[in-house]
N, C-alpha and C positions, 0 to 999 in steps of 0.2 A: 183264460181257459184255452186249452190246445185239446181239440177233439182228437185229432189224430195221433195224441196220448194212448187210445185206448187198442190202437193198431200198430206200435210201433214194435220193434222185435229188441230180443232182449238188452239189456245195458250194457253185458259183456257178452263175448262171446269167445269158444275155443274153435280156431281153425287150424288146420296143418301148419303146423311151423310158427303158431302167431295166436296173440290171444289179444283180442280186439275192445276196448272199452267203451261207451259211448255214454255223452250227456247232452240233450237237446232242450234249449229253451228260447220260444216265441216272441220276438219281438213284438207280434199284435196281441192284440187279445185273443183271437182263433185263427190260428196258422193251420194252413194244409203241409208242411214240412214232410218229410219223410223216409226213413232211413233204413235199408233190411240187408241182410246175408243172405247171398242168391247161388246155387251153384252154377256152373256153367259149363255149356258142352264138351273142351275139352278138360275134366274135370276139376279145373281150379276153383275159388272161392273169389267173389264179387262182392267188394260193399258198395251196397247204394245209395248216396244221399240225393235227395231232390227236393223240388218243389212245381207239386203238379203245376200249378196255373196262378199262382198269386198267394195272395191273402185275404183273411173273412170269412165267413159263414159258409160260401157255399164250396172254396175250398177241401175246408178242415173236413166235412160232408162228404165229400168225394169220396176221401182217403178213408176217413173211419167206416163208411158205408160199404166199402170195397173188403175192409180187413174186417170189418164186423159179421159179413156175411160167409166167411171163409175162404173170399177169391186169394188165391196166389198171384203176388205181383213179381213182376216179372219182369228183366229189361232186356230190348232185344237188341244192342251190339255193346259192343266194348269203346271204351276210350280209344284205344290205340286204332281200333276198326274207324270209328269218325276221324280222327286224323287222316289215317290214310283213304279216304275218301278226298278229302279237300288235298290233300297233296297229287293223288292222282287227278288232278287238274291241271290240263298243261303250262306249262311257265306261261308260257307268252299270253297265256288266258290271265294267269294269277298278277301280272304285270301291267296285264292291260287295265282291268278294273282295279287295278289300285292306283293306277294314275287318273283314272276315271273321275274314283271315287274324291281323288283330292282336288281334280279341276271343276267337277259339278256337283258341289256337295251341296248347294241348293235346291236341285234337283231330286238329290237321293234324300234329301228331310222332306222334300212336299211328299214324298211316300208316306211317309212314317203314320200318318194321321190316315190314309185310305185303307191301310193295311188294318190298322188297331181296330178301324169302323167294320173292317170287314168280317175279322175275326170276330168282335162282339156281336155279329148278327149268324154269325154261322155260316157265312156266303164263301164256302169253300171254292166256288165257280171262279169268284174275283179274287181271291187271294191266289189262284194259279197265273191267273191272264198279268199279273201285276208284271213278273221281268219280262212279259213279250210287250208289255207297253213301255217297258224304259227303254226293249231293244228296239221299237217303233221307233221312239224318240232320240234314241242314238244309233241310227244303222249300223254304223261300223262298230257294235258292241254287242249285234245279234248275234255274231257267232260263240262270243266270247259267257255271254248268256245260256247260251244251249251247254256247250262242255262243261259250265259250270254247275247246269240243271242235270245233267247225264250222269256225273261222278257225285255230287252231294244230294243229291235228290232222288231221281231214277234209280239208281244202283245201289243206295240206300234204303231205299224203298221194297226192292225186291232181297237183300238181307234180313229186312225185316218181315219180310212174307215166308220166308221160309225158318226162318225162327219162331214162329209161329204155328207152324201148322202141326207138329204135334201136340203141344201144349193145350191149343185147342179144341183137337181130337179129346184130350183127355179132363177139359171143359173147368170153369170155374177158375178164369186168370183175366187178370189183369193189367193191362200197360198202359201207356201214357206213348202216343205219337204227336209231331209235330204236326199243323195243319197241313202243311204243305205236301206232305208224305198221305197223303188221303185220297185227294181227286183225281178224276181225268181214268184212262183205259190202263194206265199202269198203277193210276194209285192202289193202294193198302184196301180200299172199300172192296172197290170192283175185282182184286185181287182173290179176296176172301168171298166174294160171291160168286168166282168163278170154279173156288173151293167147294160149292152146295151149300155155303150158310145165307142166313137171310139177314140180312143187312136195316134196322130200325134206327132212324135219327130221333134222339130225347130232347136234343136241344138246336 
């Protein structure tokens, strides 16, 4: 069964210049999968395929609960925009943490299991503090951390705050952020509550 069947947008579709066809099927028994025609600000056309958060129950739930109730989903940058987010990260940063990454790559898997824990509790607090503890642990990598938090996070972050703000205005939408993009004085929360909305955690 794929719940998110019953919100998916159509099989084919007609766009400027291109006629799009689509056929989706779930590996699990209830997939949250997800795929629509979105327009975009400078008037082109957006396919989007995703998967909110995994697989099961409370996936598939998300997505058909969102399209069931009428929310418009929504995505707020482009391919080519994340790219050049991670490009605009200076070499010597991009250099640095790739030779980092291949001399202490013990180090970077003991993450992996604090991050997972974190996210499945909702503890947006520790999944921010996480690269100032690896740059604790490698000084000479704190700075290389910050420029890499500035251009893929930070500045990402605020793309996504203003992609947002009319959409919002005009109420009943939906998207799908990273955690990461969430906390702290610049994240996405506090952004939009400094917008005048009230901000409620469900999970």
């Amino acid at each position: 069964m794929i719940l998110s069947m019953t919100g998916f947008a159509a099989a084919s579709a007609e766009l400027p210049g291109a006629r799009v066809l689509a056929h989706v099927q779930s590996v699990a028994e209830i997939g949250g999968d997800y795929y629509d025609y979105l327009p975009v600000p400078d008037g082109r056309s957006a396919i989007v395929v995703g998967d909110v958060s995994g697989h099961g129950l409370p996936t598939g739930l998300l997505v058909a609960m969102a399209k069931a109730r009428g929310m418009r989903m929504m995505s707020l940058e482009l391919v080519d925009e994340q790219i050049a987010a991670f490009d605009a990260v200076p070499v010597d940063s991009q250099v640095a943490m790739l030779k980092h990454a291949l001399a202490h790559r013990d180090a970077l898997v003991a993450m992996v299991e604090p991050t997972i824990d974190a996210w499945l509790r909702g503890d947006l607090a520790t999944l921010a503090k996480l690269p100032d503890q690896a740059g604790h642990q490698f000084p000479g990598m704190a700075v290389h951390y910050r420029a890499f938090a500035k251009h893929v996070i930070d500045g990402r972050t605020a793309l996504m705050h203003y992609r947002l703000f009319i959409p919002l205005r005009e109420g009943r939408v939906f998207t799908a952020v990273g955690a990461t993009h969430l906390y702290g004085k610049r994240g996405l929360l506090a952004l939009i509550q400094q917008d005048g909305y009230r901000v409620t955690k469900v999970w």
